[in-house]
C-alpha positions in Angstrom: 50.2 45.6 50.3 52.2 47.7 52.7 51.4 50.6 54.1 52.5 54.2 53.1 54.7 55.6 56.0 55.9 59.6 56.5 59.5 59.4 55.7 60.6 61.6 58.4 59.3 59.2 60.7 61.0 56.7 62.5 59.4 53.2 62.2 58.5 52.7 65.4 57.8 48.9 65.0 61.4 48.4 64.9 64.3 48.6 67.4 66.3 50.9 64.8 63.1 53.5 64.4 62.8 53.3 68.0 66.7 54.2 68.9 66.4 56.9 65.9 63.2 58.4 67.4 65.5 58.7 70.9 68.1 60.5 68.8 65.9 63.0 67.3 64.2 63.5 71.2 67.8 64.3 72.5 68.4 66.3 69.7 65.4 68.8 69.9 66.4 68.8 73.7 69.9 70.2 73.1 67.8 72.9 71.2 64.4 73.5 73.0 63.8 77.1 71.5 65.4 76.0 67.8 68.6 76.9 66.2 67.4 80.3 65.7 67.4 81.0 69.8 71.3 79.6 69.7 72.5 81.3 66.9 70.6 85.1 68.8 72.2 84.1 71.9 76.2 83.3 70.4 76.0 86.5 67.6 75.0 88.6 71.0 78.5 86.9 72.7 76.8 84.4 75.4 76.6 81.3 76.0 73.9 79.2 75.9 72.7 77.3 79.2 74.2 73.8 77.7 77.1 75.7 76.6 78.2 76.7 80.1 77.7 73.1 81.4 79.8 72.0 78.9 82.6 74.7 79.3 82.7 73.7 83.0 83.1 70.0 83.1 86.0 67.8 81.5 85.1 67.4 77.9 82.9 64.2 77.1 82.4 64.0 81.4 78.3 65.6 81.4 75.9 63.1 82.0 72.5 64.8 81.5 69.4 64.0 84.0 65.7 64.8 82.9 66.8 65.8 79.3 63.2 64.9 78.0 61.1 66.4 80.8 58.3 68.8 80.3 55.9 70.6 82.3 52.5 69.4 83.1 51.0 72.1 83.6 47.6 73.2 81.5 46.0 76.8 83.5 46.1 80.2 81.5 47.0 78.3 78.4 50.2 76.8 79.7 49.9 73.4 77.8 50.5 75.5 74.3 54.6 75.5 74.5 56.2 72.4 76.4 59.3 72.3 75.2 62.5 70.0 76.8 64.4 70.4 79.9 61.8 72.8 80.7 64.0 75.5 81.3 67.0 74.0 83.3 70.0 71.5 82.1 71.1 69.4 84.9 73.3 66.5 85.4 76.6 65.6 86.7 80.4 65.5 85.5 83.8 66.3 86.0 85.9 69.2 87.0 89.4 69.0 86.7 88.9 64.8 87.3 86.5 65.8 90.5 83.3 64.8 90.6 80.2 67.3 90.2 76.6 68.2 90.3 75.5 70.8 88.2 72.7 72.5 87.0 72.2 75.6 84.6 68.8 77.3 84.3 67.8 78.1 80.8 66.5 82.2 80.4 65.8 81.4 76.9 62.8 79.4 78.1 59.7 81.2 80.3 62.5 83.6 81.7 64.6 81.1 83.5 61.6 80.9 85.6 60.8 78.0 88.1 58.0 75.7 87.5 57.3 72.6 88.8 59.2 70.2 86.8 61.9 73.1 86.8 61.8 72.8 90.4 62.0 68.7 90.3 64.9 68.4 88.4 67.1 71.2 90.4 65.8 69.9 93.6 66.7 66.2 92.3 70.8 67.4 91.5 70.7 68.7 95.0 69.6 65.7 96.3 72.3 63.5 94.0 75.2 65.8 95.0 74.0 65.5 99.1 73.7 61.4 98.5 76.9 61.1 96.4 79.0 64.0 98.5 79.9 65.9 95.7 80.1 69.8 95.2 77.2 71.5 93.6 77.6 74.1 90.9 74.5 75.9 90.2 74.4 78.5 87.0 71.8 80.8 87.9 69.6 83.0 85.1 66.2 83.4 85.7 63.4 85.3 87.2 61.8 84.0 90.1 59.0 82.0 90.1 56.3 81.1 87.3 53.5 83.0 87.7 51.9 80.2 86.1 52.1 77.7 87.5 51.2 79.5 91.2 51.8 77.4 94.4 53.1 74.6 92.3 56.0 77.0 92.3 55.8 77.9 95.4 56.5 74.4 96.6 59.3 73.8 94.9 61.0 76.7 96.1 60.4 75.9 99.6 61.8 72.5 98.9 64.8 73.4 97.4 65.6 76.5 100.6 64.7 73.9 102.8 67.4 71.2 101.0 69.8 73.9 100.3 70.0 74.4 103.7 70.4 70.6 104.8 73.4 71.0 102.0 75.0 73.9 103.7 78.2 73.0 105.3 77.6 69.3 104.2 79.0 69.9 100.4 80.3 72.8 98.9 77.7 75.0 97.2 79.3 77.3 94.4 76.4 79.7 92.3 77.7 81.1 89.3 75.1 84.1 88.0 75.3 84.7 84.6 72.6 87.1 84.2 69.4 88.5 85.2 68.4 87.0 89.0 65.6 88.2 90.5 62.3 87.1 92.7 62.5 84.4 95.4 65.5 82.9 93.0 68.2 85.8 94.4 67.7 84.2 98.1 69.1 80.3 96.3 71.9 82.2 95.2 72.6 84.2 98.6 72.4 80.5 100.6 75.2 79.4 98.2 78.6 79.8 99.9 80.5 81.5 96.9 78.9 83.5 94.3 80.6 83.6 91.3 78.9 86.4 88.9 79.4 87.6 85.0 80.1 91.5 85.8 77.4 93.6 83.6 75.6 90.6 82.9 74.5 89.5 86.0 72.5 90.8 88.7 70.9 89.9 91.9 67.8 91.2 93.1 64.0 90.9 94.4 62.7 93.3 91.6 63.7 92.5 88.9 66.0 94.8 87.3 66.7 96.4 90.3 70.1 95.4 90.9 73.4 95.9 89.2 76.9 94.0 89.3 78.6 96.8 90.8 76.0 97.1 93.9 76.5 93.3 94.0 80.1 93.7 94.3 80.1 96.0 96.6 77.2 94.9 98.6 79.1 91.3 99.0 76.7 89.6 97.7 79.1 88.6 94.8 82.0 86.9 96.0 83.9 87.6 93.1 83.2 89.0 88.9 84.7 88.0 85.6 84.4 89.6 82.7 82.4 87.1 80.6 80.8 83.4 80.6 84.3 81.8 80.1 86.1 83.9 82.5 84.1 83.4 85.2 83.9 79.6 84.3 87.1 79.4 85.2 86.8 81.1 88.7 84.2 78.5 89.5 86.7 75.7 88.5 89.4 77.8 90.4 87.0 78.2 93.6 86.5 74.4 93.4 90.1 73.8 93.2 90.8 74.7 97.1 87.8 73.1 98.5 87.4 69.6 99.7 84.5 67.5 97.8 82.6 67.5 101.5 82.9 68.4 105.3 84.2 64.7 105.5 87.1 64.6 103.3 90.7 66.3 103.8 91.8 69.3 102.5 93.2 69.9 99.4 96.8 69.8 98.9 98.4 70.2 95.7 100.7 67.8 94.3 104.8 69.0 94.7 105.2 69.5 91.3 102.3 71.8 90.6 103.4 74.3 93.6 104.9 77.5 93.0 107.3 79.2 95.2 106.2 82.5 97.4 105.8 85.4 95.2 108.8 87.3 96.8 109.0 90.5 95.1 109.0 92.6 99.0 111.2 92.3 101.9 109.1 91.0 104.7 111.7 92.3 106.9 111.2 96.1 106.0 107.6 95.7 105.0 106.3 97.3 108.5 107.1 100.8 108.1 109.2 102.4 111.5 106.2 105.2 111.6 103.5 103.7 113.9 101.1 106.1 111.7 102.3 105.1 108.7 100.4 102.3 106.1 101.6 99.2 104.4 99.6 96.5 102.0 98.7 93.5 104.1 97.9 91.8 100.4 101.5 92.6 99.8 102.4 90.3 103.1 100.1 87.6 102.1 101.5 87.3 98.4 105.0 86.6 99.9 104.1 84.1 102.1 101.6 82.1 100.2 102.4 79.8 97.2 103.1 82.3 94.2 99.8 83.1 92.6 97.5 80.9 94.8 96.1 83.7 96.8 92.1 84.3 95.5 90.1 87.3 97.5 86.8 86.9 97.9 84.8 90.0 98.4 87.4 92.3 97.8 85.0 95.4 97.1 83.2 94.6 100.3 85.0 95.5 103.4 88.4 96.0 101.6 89.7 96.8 104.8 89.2 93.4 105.9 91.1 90.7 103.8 89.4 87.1 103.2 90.2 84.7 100.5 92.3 81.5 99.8 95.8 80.7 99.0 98.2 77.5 99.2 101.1 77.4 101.5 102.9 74.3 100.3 100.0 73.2 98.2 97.9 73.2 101.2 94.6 75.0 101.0 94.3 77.3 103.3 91.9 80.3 104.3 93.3 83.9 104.6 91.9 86.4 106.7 93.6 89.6 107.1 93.5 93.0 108.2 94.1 95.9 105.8 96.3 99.0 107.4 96.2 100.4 104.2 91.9 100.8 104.2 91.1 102.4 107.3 93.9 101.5 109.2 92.7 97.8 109.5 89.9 99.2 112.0 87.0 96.4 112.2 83.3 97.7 111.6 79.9 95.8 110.5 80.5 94.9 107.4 84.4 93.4 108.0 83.3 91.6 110.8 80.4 90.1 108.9 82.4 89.4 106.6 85.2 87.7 108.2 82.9 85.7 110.5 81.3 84.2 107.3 84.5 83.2 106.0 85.7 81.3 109.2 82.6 79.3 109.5 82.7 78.4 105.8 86.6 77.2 106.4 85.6 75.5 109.3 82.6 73.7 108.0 85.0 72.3 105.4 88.2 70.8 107.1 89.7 74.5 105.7 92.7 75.4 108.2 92.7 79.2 108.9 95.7 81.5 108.5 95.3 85.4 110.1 97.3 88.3 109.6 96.7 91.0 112.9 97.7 94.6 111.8 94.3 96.3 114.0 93.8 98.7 117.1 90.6 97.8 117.1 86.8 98.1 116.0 85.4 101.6 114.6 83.4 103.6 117.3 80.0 103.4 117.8 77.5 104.8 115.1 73.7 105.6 116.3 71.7 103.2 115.9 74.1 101.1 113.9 74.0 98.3 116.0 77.5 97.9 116.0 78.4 95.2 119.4 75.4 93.0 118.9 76.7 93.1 114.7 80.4 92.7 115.3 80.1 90.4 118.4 79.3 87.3 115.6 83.3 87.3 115.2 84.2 86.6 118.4 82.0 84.0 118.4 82.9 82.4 114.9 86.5 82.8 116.1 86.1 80.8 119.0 83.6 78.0 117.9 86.2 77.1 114.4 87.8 74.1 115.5 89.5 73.8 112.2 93.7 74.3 112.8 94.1 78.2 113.7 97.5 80.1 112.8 97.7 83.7 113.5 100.8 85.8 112.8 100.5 89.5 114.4 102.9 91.9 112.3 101.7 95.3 114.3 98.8 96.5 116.1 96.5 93.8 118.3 95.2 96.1 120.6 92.1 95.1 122.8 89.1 93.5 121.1 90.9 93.6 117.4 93.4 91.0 119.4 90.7 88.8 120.9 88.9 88.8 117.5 91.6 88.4 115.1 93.6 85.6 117.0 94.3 84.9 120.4 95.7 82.2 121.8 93.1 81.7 124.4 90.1 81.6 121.7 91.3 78.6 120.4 94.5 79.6 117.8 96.7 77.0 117.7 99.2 78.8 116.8 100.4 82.4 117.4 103.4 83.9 115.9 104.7 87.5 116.6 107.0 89.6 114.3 109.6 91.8 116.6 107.2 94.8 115.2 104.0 93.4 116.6 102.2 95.7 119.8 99.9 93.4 121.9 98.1 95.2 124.5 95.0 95.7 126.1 94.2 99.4 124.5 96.8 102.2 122.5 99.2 103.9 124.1 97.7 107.0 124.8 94.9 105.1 127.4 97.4 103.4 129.2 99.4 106.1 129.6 96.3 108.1 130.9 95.4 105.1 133.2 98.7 104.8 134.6 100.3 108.0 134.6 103.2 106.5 133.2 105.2 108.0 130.6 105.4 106.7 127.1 109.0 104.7 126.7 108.0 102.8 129.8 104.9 101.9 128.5 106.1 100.8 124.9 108.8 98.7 126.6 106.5 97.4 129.4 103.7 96.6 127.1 103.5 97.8 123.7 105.4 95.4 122.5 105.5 91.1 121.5 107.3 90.1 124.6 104.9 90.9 127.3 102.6 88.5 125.8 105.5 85.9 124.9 106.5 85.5 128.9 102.6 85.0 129.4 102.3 81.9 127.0 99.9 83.9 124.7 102.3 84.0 121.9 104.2 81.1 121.0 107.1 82.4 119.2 108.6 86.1 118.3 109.8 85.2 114.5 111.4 87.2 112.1 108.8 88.0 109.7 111.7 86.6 106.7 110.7 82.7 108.4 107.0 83.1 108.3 106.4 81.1 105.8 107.8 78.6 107.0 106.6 78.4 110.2 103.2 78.7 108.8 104.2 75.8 106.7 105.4 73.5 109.6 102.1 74.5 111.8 99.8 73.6 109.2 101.4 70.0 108.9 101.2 69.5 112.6 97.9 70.5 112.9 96.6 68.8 109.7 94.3 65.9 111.7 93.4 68.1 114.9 90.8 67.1 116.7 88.4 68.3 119.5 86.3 67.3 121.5 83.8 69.8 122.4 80.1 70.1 124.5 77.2 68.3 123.1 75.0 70.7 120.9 72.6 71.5 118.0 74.3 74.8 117.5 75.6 77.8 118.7 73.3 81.2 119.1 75.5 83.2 117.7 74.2 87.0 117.2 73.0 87.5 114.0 
């Protein structure tokens, strides 16, 4: 006589009870919280954690990793609610045909916050993407650390900083925050080297709710904002489109049929207005040199007055920085040269050649207690250590220290192209005509003008600005495999 059995139970004496009970397991860990928590989140307009994943990668490309893990842990009643994935979906796929790592915490589960096994699975993607040099996409949502779980947490977190920091400048580290991020989770996302973030939605923060997208935006702690989940999806797909898959591979170039032409809607030659005083949009330059539409800023409501982003130049990938007359004349404080110095070591660190647009007279004055050499001296020095190929063009002012830090030749550019409108020199023309008791005209045609430094060496070529694109274009394919060999190091001591 056989048995009685529950009928909603597998039979698992036999192979097909066994493979059903795995399908039921993967099921309930595609919804860990039940249908109910799904359903909340997509009437409310968001996406779930697995939803993003899947949005990202290629359709039918996620391979899941951990799907069925839990948390061991058992203090303060902990062992009452174990559900699957434990609060983070991880895995790898495809992005555009490009291979990925990826992981998405879950705020739907204790808050998004780490645990242990939380911690073991993110640390494990890291750890896949640094072995299999791949990009890392991490979709951030959660609170900090489980209180929980105490030091457990603690170590992971200090395992993952400590990995995330092997991983810098190794693979490409993009954080998309979707949402809430708060507690010792906010510094993952700072270490990541573009920060994607939902704008209302997400924050950043050590308190949590402290924070807001707009102080995020503004701060630079966001790189750039979309408007939703999807949107800003897509920016992390677009990110990922202009950087190599590690610091070992080339750059990116686009294939010829996928490249657009310059944007073209301004005359470069009338672009620099005849009034010295007068302002002009260096994003207008950039857009009319750059393959039409590739240009993407990053941190455009920090520092607006000092350009950084990346574009295409004959579907090569190429990093922009860029003086802005039209902010603040184009003068260099804290925050821009932050900025900027960030941006060139992430280029460099990346095979990423670097393309710079001069229009300054310099760096803003001293403010009290601001700290303003020691801060702004970290640009000399990231200009100077990138070994990556160097173009600059100078369309105006490169007075000074705004000359040495945007560009010289003798700071390593490659490459340094004058427009007939440019004015190299060592200060403005009101100093040197106080230091020399010359008058004006023989100063502006003495040195206030491209030529001086042309007979010198320190600018290759006076170009009309109509051809710059093109001899952008023809540098960057000369200078595609530089090499250098520099002094044996562990690193520079730059001043942060």
């Amino acid at each position: 006589m056989t048995a009685s059995t529950d009928s909603t139970k597998p039979d698992m004496s036999t192979t097909a009870g066994k493979i059903a009970d795995l399908r039921n397991r993967l099921t309930e860990a595609r919804t860990p919280m039940g249908e109910d928590s799904i359903r909340e989140r997509h009437s409310a307009g968001l996406l779930t954690a697995r939803d993003r994943v899947e949005a990202l990668l290629d359709a039918d490309s996620f391979v899941e990793i951990d799907a069925l893990a839990r948390h061991r842990a058992t203090a303060y009643g902990s062992d009452k609610s174990r559900p699957l994935t434990d609060g983070v979906v991880s895995g790898h796929g495809t992005v555009d045909g490009r291979p990925v790592c990826v992981f998405s915490q879950d705020s739907t589960i204790f808050d998004g916050q780490l645990g242990e096994t939380h911690g073991e699975k993110i640390l494990k993607v890291i750890q896949l993407a640094l072995k299999s040099g791949t990009p890392l996409i991490g979709i951030y949502e959660g609170t900090g650390a489980r209180l929980k779980e105490g030091v457990a947490a603690l170590e992971y977190f200090s395992r993952i900083l400590s990995l995330q920091n092997q991983a810098s400048g190794v693979i490409p580290h993009i954080a998309l925050v979707a949402g809430a991020v708060s507690g010792l989770t906010a510094h993952n996302v700072a270490l990541a080297d573009v920060v994607v973030e939902v704008a209302q939605a997400g924050q950043v923060s050590l308190a949590a709710g402290a924070g807001s997208s707009l102080s995020d935006a503004t701060s630079g702690t966001a790189h750039v904002q979309a408007e939703d989940d999807r949107a800003a999806l897509d920016l992390v797909a677009d990110v990922l489109s202009y950087l190599p898959s590690n610091n070992r591979a080339l750059p990116i170039r686009e294939d010829e049929d996928e490249r657009q032409p310059a944007a073209e809607n301004a005359d470069l030659n009338t672009i620099v207005p005849d009034e010295a005083a007068q302002a002009y949009s260096m994003a207008t330059v950039v857009e009319n040199i750059v393959d039409g539409g590739s240009f993407l800023g990053l941190q455009t409501q920090f520092a607006p007055h000092m350009l950084t982003g990346f574009a295409r130049i004959d579907g090569r990938s190429v990093g922009i920085i860029a003086n802005q007359p039209d902010q603040g004349a184009g003068a260099i404080d804290i925050d821009a040269a932050e900025k900027a110095a960030r941006f060139i070591r992430f280029c460099d660190a990346f095979n990423i050649p670097l393309v710079t647009f001069v229009d300054s007279a310099g760096f803003t004055p001293d403010a009290d207690g601001a700290g303003l050499v020691r801060k702004t001296a970290k640009l000399f020095a990231a200009t100077a250590e990138a070994s990556v190929g160097k173009i600059a063009v100078v369309t105006r002012k490169a007075y000074g220290s705004a000359y040495l830090a945007m560009g010289a030749k003798r700071m390593g550019t490659d490459l340094v192209f004058a427009w007939p409108t440019a004015e190299i020199a060592v200060a403005e023309l009101d100093d040197l005509v106080m230091a020399t008791g010359k008058d004006e005209a023989r100063i502006t045609e003495d040195q206030i003008n491209p030529y001086a430094a042309a007979e010198r060496g320190l600018v290759d070529a006076v170009i009309a600005p109509a051809d710059t694109r093109k001899q952008i274009a023809d540098g960057l394919l000369l200078l595609e495999r530089k090499a250098e060999d520099r002094y044996p190091r562990k690193y520079s001591n730059i001043p942060f």
